[in-house]
C-alpha positions as CSV (number, residue, x, y, z in Angstrom):
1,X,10.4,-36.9,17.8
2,X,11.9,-35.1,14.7
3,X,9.2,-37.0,12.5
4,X,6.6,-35.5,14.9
5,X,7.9,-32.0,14.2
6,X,8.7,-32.9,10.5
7,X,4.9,-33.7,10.6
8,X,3.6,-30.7,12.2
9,X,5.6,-28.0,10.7
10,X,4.2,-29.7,6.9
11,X,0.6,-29.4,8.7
12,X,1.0,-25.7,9.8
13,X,2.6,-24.7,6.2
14,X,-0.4,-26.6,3.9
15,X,-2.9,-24.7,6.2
16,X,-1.5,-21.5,6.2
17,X,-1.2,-21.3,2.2
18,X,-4.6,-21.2,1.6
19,X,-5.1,-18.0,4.0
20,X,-2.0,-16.6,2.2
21,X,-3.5,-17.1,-1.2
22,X,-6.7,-15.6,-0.5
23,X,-5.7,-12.1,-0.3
24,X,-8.2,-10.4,-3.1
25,X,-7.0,-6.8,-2.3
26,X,-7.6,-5.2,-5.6
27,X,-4.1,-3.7,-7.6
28,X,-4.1,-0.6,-9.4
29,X,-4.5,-0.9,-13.3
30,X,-1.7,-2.1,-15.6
31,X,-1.2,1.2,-17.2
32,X,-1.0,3.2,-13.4
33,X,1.9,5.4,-13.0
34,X,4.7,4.2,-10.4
35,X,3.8,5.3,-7.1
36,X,7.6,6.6,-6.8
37,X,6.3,9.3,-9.3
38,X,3.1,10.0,-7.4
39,X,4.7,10.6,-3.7
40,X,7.3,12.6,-5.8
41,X,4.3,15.3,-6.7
42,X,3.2,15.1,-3.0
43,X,7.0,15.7,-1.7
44,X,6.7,19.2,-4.0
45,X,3.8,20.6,-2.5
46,X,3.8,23.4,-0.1
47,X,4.5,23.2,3.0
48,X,5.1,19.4,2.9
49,X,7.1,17.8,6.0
50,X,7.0,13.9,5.4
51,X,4.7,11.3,4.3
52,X,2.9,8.9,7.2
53,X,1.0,6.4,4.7
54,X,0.0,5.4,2.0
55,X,-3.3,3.2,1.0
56,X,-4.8,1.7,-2.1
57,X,-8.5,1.9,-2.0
58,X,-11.5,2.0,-4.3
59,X,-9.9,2.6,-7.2
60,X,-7.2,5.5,-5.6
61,X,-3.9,5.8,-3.7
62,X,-4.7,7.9,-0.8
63,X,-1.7,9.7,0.7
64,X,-1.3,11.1,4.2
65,X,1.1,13.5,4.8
66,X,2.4,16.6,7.2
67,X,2.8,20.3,6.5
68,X,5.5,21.7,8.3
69,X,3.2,23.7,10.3
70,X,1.8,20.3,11.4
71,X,-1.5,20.1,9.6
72,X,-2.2,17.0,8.7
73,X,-3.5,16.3,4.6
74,X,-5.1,13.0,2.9
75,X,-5.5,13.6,-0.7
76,X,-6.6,11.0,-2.8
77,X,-4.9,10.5,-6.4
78,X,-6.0,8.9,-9.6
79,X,-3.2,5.7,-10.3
80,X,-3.6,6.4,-14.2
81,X,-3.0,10.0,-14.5
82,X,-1.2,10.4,-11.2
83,X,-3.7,13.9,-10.3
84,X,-5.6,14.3,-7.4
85,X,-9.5,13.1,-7.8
């Protein structure tokens, strides 16, 4: 029995790697600013409440955050120079 599961638990780990390793989500660039120092530019903006998400896509972080007076804002910000686009 523990050979059986010995067996199976090998069988489940060699098939899951290569669906593991096949994640081709771009990165930002070497030279990108820390996104610590980004969502700190987004934390001094007017109004701001608290930050829901953050993405990486085509090339730019886009943030999502609230306004204390509940609007919801997505800006989209350049991971060299840390600006908005």
């Amino acid at each position: 029995m523990s050979r059986f599961l010995l067996m199976t638990s090998v069988a489940v780990l060699l098939a899951g790697g290569p669906a593991l390793a096949a994640d081709d989500t771009p990165l930002p660039p070497p030279n990108a600013k820390k996104l610590s120092e980004i969502l700190a530019k987004v934390e001094k903006r007017d109004g701001f409440l608290y930050v829901k998400e953050v993405d990486w896509d085509s090339g730019a972080y886009t943030v999502t955050y609230y306004t204390s007076d509940k609007a919801k804002v997505e800006i989209n910000y350049d991971p060299v120079t840390g600006e908005p686009k």
